[in-house]
Every structure is written in structure tokens, then in C-alpha cells.
C-alpha positions in Angstrom: 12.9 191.6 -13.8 14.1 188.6 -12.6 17.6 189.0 -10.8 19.1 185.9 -10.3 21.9 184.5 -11.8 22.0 181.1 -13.9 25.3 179.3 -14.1 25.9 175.9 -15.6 27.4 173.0 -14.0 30.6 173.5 -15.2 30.9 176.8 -14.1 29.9 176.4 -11.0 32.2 173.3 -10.5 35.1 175.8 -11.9 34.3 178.5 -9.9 34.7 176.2 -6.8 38.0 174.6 -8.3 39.1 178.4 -8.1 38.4 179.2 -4.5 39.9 176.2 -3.6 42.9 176.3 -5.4 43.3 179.8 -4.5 43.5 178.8 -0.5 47.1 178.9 0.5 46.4 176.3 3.4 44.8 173.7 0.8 47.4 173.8 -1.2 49.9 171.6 0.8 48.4 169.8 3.5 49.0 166.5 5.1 46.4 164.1 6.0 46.1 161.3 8.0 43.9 158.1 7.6 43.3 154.2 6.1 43.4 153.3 2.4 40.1 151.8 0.7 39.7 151.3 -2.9 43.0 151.5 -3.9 43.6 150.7 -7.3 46.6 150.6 -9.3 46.5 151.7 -12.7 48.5 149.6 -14.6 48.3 151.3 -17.7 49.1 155.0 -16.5 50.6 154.4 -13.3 48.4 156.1 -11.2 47.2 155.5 -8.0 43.3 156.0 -7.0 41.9 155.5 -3.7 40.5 157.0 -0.8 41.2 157.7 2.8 38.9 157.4 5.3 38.3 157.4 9.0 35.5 156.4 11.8 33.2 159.2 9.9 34.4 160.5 7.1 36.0 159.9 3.2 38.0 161.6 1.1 38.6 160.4 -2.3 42.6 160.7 -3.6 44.7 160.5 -6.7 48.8 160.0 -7.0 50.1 160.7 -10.5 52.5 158.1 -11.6 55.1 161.3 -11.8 55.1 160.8 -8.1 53.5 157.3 -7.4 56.9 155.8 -8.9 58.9 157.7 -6.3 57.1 155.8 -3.6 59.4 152.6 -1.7 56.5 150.6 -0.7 53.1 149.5 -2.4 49.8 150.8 -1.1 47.2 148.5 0.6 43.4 148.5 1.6 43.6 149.1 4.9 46.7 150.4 5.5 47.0 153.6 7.2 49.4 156.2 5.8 50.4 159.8 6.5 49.4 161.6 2.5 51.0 164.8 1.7 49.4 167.1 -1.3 46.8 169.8 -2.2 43.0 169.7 -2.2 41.0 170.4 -5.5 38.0 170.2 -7.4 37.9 167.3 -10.3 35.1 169.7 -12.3 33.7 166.8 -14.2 32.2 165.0 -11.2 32.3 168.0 -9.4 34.0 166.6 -6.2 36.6 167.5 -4.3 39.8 165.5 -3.8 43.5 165.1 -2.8 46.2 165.3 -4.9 48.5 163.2 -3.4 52.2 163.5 -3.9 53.8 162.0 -0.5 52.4 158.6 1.4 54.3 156.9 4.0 53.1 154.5 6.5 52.1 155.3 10.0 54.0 153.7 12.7 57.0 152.8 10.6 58.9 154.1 7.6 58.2 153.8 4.0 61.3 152.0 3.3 61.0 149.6 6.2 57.1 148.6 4.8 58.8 148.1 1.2 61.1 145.8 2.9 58.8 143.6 4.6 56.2 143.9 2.0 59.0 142.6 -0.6 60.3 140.0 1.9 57.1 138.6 2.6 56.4 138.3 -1.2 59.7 136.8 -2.0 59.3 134.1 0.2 55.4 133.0 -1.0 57.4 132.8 -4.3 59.6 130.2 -2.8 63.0 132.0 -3.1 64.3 131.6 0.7 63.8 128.0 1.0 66.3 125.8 2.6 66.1 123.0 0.0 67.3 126.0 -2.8 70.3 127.0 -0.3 74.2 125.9 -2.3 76.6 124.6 0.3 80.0 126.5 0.7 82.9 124.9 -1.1 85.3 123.7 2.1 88.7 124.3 0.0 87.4 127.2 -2.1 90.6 128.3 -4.9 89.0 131.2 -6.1 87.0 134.1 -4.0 84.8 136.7 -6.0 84.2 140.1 -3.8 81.4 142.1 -4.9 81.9 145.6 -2.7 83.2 149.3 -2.7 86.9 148.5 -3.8 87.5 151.3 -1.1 86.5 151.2 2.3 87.5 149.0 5.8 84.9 146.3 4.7 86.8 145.0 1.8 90.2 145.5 3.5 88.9 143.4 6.5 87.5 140.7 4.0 91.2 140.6 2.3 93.3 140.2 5.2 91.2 137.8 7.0 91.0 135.7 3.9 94.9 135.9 3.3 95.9 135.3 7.4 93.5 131.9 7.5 93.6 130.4 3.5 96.4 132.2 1.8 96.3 130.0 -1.1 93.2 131.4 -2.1 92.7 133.9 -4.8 90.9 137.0 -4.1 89.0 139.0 -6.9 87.4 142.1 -6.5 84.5 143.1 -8.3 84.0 147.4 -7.9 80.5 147.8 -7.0 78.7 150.9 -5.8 77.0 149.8 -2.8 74.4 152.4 -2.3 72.6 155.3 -4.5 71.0 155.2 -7.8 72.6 152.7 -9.8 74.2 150.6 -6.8 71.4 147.7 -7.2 72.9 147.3 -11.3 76.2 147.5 -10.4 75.9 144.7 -7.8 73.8 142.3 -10.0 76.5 142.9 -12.6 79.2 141.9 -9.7 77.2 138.6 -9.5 76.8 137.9 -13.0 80.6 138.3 -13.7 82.0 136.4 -11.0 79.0 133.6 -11.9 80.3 133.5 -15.3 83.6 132.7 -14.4 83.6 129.0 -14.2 87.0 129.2 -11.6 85.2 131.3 -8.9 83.8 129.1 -6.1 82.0 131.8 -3.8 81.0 135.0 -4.0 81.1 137.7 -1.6 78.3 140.4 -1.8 78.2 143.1 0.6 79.3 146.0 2.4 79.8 147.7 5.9 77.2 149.3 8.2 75.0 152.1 7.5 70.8 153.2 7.3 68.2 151.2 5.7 68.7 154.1 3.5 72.3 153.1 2.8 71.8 149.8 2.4 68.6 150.0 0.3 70.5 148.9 -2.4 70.6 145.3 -1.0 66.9 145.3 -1.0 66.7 144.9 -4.4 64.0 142.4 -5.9 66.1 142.4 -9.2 69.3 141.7 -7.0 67.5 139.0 -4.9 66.2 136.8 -7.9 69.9 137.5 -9.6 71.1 135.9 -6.6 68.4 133.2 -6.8 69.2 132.4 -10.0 73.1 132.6 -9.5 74.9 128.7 -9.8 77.8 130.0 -7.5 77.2 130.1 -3.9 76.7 133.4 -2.4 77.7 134.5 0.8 75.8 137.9 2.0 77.9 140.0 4.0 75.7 143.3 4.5 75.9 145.7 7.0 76.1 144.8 10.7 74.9 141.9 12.6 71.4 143.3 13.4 70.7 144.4 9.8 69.0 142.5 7.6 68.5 142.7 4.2 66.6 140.5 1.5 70.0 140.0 0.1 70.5 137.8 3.1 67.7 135.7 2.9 67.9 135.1 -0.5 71.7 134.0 -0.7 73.3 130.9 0.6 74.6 131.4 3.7 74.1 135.1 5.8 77.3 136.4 7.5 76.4 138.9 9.8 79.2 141.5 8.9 81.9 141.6 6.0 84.6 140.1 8.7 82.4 137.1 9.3 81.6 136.0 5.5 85.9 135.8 5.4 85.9 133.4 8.0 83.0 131.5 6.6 84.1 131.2 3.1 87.7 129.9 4.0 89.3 127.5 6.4 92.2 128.4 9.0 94.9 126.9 8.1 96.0 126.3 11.3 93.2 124.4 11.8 94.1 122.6 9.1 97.8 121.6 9.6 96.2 120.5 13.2 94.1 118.4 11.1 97.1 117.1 8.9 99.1 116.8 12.1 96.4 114.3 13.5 96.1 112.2 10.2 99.9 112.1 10.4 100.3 110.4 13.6 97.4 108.3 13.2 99.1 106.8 9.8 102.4 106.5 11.6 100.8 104.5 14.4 99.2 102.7 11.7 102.0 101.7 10.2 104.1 100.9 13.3 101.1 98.4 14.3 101.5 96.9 11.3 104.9 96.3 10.9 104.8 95.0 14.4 102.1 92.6 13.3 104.1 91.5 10.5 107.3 91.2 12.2 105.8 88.8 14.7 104.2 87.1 12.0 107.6 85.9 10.5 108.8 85.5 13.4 106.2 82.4 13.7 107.2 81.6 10.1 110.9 81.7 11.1 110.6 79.2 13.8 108.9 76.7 11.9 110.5 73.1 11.4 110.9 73.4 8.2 113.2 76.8 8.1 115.1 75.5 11.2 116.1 72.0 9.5 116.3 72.0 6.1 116.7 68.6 5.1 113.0 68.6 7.1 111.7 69.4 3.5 114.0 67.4 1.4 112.9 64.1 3.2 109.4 64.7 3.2 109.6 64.7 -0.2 111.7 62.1 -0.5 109.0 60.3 1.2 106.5 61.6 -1.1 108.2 60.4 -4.0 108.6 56.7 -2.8 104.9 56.4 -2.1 104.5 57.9 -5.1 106.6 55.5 -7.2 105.1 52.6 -5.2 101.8 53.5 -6.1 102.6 54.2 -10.2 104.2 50.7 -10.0 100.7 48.8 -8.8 98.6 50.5 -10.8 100.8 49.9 -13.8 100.6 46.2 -13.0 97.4 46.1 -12.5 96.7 48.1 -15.9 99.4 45.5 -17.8 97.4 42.6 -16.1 94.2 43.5 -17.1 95.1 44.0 -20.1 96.4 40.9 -20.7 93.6 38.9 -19.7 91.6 41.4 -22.2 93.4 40.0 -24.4 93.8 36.3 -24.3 90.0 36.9 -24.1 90.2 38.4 -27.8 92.4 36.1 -29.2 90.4 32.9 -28.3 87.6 34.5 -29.7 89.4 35.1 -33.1 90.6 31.8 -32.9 87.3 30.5 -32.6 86.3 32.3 -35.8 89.4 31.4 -37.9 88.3 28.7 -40.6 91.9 27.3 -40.5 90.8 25.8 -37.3 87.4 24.6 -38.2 89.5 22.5 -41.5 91.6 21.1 -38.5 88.8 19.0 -37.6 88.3 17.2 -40.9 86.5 19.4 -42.9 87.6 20.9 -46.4 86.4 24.4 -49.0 85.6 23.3 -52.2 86.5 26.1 -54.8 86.1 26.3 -58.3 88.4 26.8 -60.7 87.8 30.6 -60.9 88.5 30.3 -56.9 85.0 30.7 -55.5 83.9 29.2 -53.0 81.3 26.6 -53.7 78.3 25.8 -51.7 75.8 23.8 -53.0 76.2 21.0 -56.0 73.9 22.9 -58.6 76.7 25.5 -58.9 79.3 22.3 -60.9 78.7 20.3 -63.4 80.5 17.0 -65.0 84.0 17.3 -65.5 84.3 21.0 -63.8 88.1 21.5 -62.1 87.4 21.9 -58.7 90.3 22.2 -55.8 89.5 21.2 -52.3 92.2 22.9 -49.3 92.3 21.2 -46.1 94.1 22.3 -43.1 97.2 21.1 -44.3 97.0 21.8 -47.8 95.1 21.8 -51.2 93.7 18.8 -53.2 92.8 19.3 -57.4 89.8 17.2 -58.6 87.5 16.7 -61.1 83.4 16.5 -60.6 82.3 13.1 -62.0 
């Protein structure tokens, strides 16, 4: 009888699941080695790929549960430290790991979020110079985004008062790490951008971790900021922390003192200022007047202020050669005018008929007072009258 056992491929594939999964040391190990074939599901949210290393692979799978709890994105090629349990997938029947920690080797997760974030962000364009608001120089209104509590927002407010106390302070209350931080801060900025008085803002906080001041590693934040029409100052941390918050805003202060000083002047400074212009406009004005003193001075001497009948005769003199001149060319206009007309009057003369009867000749008229001029216009005994220079003559035609 034959004696050997037939199992399907299921089973078998189960039965190995079991003895894995019932190993104590395979059910939380850590292994070592470089992403290939990662994919990112972007409908589930999982995270398939393998690990390999000079001779061997090992295929992997994180579950979104836990692949949204990771800081950073996976890579091809990167190599990562994976924490999780070995099992059996019984459909392929191969084993794999079932990942549910993966950080980077060589450096944090959270610092490889931050410089795979940073180098993203600027590809996208959103630290360039040419987007960068200038501070205001005489800003009225400063908008603090921060702990209300704390040394860095006391620092900010007493260095702002001591240099520019004419400036109003306004505190937004911000948390400025921990879940919900990263909202509460892009809210600050909306706020204080939606208040058309506000000038600058102030984002930031003191010192701490990168874990502290994750918050300020925000991509939401950054393109809030981005998109913000005030000028932001970022004021995170100390001077050898960095944060995408400061490359994204307008100007980086490298603590919360320093953004105080940079978004106000000193007031001494400016009264020094003042002081200058001051003494400059006086000198001004005593070079001036010393100009124009002199200058009347040399109007003051002239002949004409010293003697003042110096005037009075010149224009007596004036007025004679005036007169003198009016005079000839009124002659000259009357004479002219004469001779125009004699000229005239001979030529009427010339015409006048009166003067042409003078030399013997006579106007025959009819009776009616016609004029005649030529013989067929009478007749036999027609009255005719005949004036002469010297009078008139009645006759009859014969």
C-alpha cells in the first residue's frame, strides 16, 4: 500500500506559513540592506519592494497602517535598516518581510525627509532669489507667529521695543512642535497675511532636536509661506539649524533675537541719521543765506540805489529821445501824406467836366435833362439847353 502522503499546494504553502510564523526569532527581526523595486501603491498606500545585497534578495511589503508613519520616502537604491517579521505569502508560496520600521543607514529618518523635501522644493522653484520680498525698513505693524510662552518670544518683544518702539507687536499663539504644530503655524501666517496693516511676519521658535523642530519642516507650511504676500522672516531654532522654513521665507535669521533686529531699525541709529540730515540742512541754509546776502550786497552798491536821481534822469533822457523821435516821424507821416494828396486831387481835377467846359466846350441836354450825344437823338424845334462853365444857355434845334 502506498504510504506517502499527497498534499496540495496550498497546504503545503500553509503548513510552511505555520512553522515560520511559529519561530519566535522571525517574528521581529531587523534587516539590513538596499531598496530595488520599490513601488508605491498609490491606491492602498502600500509599500512593495525588495532588499537586497552583493548575493542575495528578499522580497518586502509595508502596510500603509505603518508606511504613513514613515518621515522620509523610500528610494531604489537607498539602503535602510527594516524592522518586521518574516512570513509565507501562501499564494506565491514565497517567503517575505513584513516590514513595519525603515530608516536610513548612515543618517536619521527625519534628517533624509529633510533633505529629500529640500531638494524637491527647490526643483519646484520655491527658494529662488528672484521670489524673495524685501523687508519693509520702517515696518508699523509686527506679526509673531510662536509659543506665546517661552524666552524666544520675550527676547523678540523686548528687542523690538528697545530699537523701534513705535512699532506694534502682535502675537499669534502657535504650538511650535507636536502633532498639530505644522496647522497651527500655517494658520499664524494666514492671519497675520490677511491683515492688510501687518508689514512682517515673524515665524519661529527657540532651539531644540530636529525632532522639535520638525514642525518647521512642513511642505504645507513651506508653500503657505511661498504663497504668503507679507514678508516672512524665519527665526527657527539656533544658528546652526536649518529648517525648510528658512529657505523658503524671505530673509533667515539665525535665532529668534536676530529676526528682531532684522525686522526693525535702532532708533538710535536713526536720530544719528536725523542728526546728520539736520546739520547738513542747517549748513545748507547758512550757505545760502550767505550767498544771498552777498548778492544784495552787489545790488546795494549799484549806482542806481546809491543816487537816486541816477534813474530819474535816465529816463528823463529816455523820454526826450523819445519825444524827438515821435515828432520826425509824425512829420514825416503829415508830409507824406500831403504830397499823397495833392497827387489825388490833381487827378480828380483832371477828371472833373467843369474844367474840361472851361476850355470852351459846352453839354447839350434835352429838355428831359439828358445828356445828348449824337444829332439823331433831336429833332426840329426840340428845347434843348446848353451849360457852359459859367452857366446855362436855352435853345431851340432848327
Amino acid at each position: 500500500m502506498d504510504q506517502r502522503v499527497m498534499l496540495t499546494v496550498s497546504q503545503l504553502n500553509d503548513y510552511v506559513k505555520s512553522l515560520i510564523d511559529s519561530s519566535t526569532f522571525l517574528s521581529h527581526v531587523y534587516v539590513k540592506g538596499e531598496i530595488s523595486n520599490f513601488t508605491n501603491h498609490y491606491k492602498t498606500g502600500h509599500f512593495y519592494f525588495s532588499l537586497k545585497d552583493e548575493k542575495s534578495l528578499l522580497k518586502a511589503v509595508m502596510f500603509q497602517s505603518y508606511a504613513s508613519r514613515i518621515k522620509f520616502v523610500p528610494e531604489n537604491n537607498m539602503q535602510v535598516l527594516v524592522g518586521g517579521r518574516i512570513s509565507v505569502f501562501p499564494r506565491d508560496g514565497v517567503y517575505q518581510l513584513y516590514a513595519e520600521t525603515m530608516e536610513p543607514l548612515g543618517k536619521g529618518a527625519l534628517y533624509a525627509a529633510f533633505e529629500q523635501m529640500k531638494a524637491r522644493l527647490e526643483s519646484e522653484g520655491y527658494f529662488r532669489a528672484e521670489h524673495k520680498k524685501s523687508i519693509p525698513r520702517y515696518p508699523k505693524r509686527i506679526g509673531i507667529v510662536t509659543s506665546p510662552i517661552g524666552a524666544a518670544v520675550a527676547d523678540m518683544k523686548n528687542i523690538i521695543s528697545r530699537r523701534y518702539p513705535i512699532a506694534e507687536i502682535h502675537i499669534y499663539p502657535a504650538l511650535v512642535q507636536g502633532e498639530g504644530a505644522a496647522a497651527d503655524l500655517c494658520e499664524g501666517i494666514k492671519y497675520f497675511d490677511g491683515d492688510k496693516d501687518t508689514d512682517v511676519i515673524i515665524i519661529g521658535r527657540g532651539g531644540g532636536s530636529i525632532e522639535d523642530l520638525w514642525a518647521f519642516n512642513d511642505e504645507v507650511l513651506a508653500k503657505t509661506i511661498y504663497n504668503c504676500k507679507t514678508p516672512v522672516i524665519s527665526a527657527v531654532g539656533h544658528e546652526t539649524d536649518y529648517t525648510i522654513c528658512d529657505f523658503v521665507s524671505d530673509l533667515r535669521a539665525p535665532t529668534p533675537s536676530a529676526a528682531a533686529e532684522l525686522a526693525v531699525p535702532d532708533k538710535s541709529d536713526i536720530l544719528f541719521y536725523l542728526s546728520g540730515i539736520g546739520s547738513h540742512l542747517t549748513s545748507l541754509v547758512s550757505g545760502m543765506t550767505a550767498a544771498k546776502s552777498a548778492e544784495l550786497e552787489g545790488i546795494a552798491d549799484k549806482k542806481c540805489f546809491k543816487s537816486p536821481s541816477f534813474m530819474t534822469d535816465r529816463l528823463s533822457e529816455e523820454l526826450a529821445s523819445l519825444d524827438r523821435r515821435i515828432s520826425q516821424s509824425t512829420g514825416h507821416i503829415v508830409s507824406m501824406s500831403g504830397e499823397s494828396l495833392r497827387g489825388v486831387s490833381a487827378r480828380l481835377a483832371a477828371l472833373n467836366p467843369m474844367n474840361v467846359l472851361a476850355r470852351g466846350y459846352a453839354a447839350v441836354f434835352d429838355k428831359d435833362g439828358k445828356v445828348i450825344s449824337s444829332v439823331k437823338a433831336v429833332k426840329s424845334d426840340d428845347d434843348i439847353s446848353l451849360r457852359l462853365a459859367d452857366g446855362e444857355i436855352k435853345a431851340k434845334v432848327i
